[in-house]
C-alpha positions in Angstrom: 25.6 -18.4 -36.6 23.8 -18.3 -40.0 25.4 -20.5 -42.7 26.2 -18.8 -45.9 23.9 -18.1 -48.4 23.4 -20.9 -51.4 23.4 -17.9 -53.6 26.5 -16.2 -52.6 29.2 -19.1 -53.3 31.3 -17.5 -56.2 33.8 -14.8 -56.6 37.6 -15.1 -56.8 39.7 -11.7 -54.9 42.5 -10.1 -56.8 45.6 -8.1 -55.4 43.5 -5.1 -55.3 40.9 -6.5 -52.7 40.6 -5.2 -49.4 42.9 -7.2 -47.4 41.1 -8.7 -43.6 42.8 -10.4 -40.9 40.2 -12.6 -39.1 41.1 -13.6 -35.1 38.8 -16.2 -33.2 39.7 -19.3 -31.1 36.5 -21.3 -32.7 38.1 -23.1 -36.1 34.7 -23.5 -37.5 34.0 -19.9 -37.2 37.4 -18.9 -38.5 36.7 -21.0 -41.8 33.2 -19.8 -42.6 34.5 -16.3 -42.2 37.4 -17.2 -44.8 35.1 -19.0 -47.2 32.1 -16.1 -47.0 34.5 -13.2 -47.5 36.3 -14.7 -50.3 33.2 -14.7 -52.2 32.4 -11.2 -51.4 35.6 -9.6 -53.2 37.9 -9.7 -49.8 41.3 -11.8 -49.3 41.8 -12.7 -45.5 44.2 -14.3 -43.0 43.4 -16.4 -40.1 45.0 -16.5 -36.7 43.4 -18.8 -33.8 44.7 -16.7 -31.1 46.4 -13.2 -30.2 49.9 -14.7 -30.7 49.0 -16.1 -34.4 47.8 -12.5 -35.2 50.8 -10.6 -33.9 53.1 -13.0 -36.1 50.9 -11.8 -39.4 50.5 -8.2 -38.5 54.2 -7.9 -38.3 54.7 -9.5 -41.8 51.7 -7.9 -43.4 49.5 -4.7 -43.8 45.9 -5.5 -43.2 42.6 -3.3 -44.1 40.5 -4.1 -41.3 40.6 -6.6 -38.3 37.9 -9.0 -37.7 38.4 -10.2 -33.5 37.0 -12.1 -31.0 36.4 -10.9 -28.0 36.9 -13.7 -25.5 39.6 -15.7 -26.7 41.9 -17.6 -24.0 44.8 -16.2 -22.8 45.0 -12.2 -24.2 41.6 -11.3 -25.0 40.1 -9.6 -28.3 39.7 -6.3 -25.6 43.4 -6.2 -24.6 44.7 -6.6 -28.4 42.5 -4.1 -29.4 44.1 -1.8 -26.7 47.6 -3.0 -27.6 47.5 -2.6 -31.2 46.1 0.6 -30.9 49.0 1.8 -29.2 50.5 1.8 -32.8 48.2 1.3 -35.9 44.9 2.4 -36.7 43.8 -0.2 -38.4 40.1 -0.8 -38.2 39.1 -3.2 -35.9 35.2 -5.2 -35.9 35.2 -6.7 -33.0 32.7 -9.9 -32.3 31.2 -11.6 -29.2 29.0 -13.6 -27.7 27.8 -10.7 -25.1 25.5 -8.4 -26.0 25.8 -6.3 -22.4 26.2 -2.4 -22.9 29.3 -2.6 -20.5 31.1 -5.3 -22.5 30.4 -2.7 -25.8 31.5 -0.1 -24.2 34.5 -1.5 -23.0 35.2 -2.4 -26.6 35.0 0.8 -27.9 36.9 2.4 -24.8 40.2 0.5 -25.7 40.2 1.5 -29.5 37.6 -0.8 -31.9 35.4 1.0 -34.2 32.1 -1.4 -34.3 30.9 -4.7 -32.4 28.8 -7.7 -34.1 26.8 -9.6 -31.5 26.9 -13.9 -31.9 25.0 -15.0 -33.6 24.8 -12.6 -36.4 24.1 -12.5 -40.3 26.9 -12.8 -43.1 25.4 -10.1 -44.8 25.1 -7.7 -41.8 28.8 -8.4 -41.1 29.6 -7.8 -44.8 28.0 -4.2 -44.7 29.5 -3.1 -41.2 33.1 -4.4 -42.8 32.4 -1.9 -46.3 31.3 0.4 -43.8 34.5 0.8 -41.8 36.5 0.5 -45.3 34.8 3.7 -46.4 35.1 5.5 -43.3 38.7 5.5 -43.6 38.8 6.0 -47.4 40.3 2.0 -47.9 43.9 1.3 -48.3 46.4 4.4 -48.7 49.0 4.3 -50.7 51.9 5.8 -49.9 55.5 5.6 -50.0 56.3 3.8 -46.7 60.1 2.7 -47.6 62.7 3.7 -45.3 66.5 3.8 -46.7 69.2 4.5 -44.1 73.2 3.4 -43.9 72.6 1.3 -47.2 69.3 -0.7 -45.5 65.9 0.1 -47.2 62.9 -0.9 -44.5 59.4 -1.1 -45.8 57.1 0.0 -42.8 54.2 -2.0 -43.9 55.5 -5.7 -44.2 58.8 -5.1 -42.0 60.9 -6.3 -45.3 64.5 -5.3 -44.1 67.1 -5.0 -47.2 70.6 -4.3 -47.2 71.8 -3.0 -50.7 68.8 -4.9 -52.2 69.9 -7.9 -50.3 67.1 -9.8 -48.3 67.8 -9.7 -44.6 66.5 -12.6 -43.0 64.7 -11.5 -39.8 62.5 -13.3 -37.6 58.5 -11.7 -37.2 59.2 -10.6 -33.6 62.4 -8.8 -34.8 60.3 -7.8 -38.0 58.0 -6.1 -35.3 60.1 -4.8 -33.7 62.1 -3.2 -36.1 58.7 -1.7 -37.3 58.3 0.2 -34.1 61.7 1.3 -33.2 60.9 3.0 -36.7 58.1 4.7 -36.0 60.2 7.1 -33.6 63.8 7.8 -35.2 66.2 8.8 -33.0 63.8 8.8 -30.1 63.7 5.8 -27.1 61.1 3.5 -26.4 61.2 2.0 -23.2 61.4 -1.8 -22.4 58.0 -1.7 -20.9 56.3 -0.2 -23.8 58.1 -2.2 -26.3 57.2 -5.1 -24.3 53.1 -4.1 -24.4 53.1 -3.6 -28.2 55.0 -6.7 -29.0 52.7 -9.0 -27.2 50.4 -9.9 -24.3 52.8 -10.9 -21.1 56.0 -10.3 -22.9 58.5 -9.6 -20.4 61.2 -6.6 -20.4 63.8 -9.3 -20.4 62.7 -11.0 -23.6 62.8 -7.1 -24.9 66.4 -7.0 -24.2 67.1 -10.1 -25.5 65.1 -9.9 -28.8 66.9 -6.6 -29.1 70.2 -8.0 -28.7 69.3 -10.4 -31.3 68.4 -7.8 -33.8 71.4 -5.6 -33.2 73.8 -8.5 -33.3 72.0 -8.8 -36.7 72.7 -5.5 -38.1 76.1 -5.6 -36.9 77.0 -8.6 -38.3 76.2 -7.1 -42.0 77.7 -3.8 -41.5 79.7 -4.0 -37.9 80.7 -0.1 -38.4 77.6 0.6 -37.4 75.6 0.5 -34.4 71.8 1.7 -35.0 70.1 0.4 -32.3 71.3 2.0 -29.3 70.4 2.0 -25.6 69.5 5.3 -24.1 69.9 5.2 -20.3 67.3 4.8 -17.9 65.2 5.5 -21.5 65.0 2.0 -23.3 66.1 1.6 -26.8 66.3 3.9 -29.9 66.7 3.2 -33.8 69.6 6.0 -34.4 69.7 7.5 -38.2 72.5 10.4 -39.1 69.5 12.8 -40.6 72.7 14.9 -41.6 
């Protein structure tokens, strides 16, 4: 991979800069990517594997999704196709393969461009402002959910109760995120287990749902919000009335 240019080394982001989550098992790779992007008006998080980037997308809303493709254990393919059961997020995907198939495949499961290894900072840069445009940068919206005294913001999973922290773990934080997305309608354990990670099995579903029920209860034990629909799965339940 190129090094970065001598004459790009300066630039500090603010709160208003696009916000990129980079995912690749090579360390060196992950910190050029940091230190280039920072100097080009981006902040960015790093994760070294699929797990790692799971963990930050359920604690915070990212702009765009820089992945590898071959990464051990889930692949940059199969959390593409996972996270797109559920967000839209742009994703760049990179690799070391420059085959048509491999491409394809990429773009078949959900990511909307591919950079070929070795590639140039500056081409990488202009695909990333690309995307950004595309999709008209970060909305902003009111994504804030208030229900039985609990406000839940949809982006970062912060769960209050009266104004009141709740402390929640990122795997309940996700999935408290998705049972959200669907009010008063049942995921099932298999689908639940797909979007909250690679290999998760049904019966860590159930127990992490337990968990997070025992959780809500515990505040307010009048009610019960997540519910299990038979033979469905599990349901966030909300009196619309």
């Amino acid at each position: 991979m190129t090094s970065l240019p001598n004459e790009i080394r300066s630039g500090v982001p603010h709160l208003a800069d696009p916000f990129i989550l980079i995912v690749d098992d090579d360390s060196g790779i992950r910190r050029l990517l940091v230190d280039y992007l920072s100097t080009q008006g981006f902040q960015t998080e790093s994760a070294a594997n699929a797990a790692e980037a799971r963990v930050h997308m359920a604690n915070q809303t990212f702009d765009l999704v820089i992945l590898d493709v071959m990464m051990p254990g889930e692949t940059g393919i199969e959390l593409t196709e996972n996270i797109r059961k559920g967000d839209q997020t742009p994703i760049l995907l990179l690799t070391a393969c420059d085959q048509l198939p491999q491409k394809l495949q990429g773009f078949d499961c959900g990511a909307d461009d591919y950079v070929t290894k070795p590639f140039e900072p500056l081409e990488l840069v202009a695909r990333i402002r690309s995307l950004l445009r595309r999709r008209g940068g970060r909305q902003v919206v009111s994504d804030v959910m208030l229900f039985s005294g609990f406000s839940l913001n949809l982006q970062n999973g912060i769960l209050k109760y009266h104004d009141s922290p709740v402390t929640l773990t990122s795997t309940e934080r996700l999935l408290l995120r998705l049972l959200a997305q669907r009010v008063n309608q049942p995921f099932s354990r298999e689908d639940l287990a797909q979007k909250i990670g690679h290999r998760v099995s049904e019966r860590t579903v159930d127990v992490q749902v337990n968990r997070l029920r025992q959780k809500l209860k515990h505040i307010n034990p009048d009610l019960n919000l997540i519910q299990t629909v038979r033979h469905q799965g599990y349901a966030l339940m909300i009196d619309r009335a």
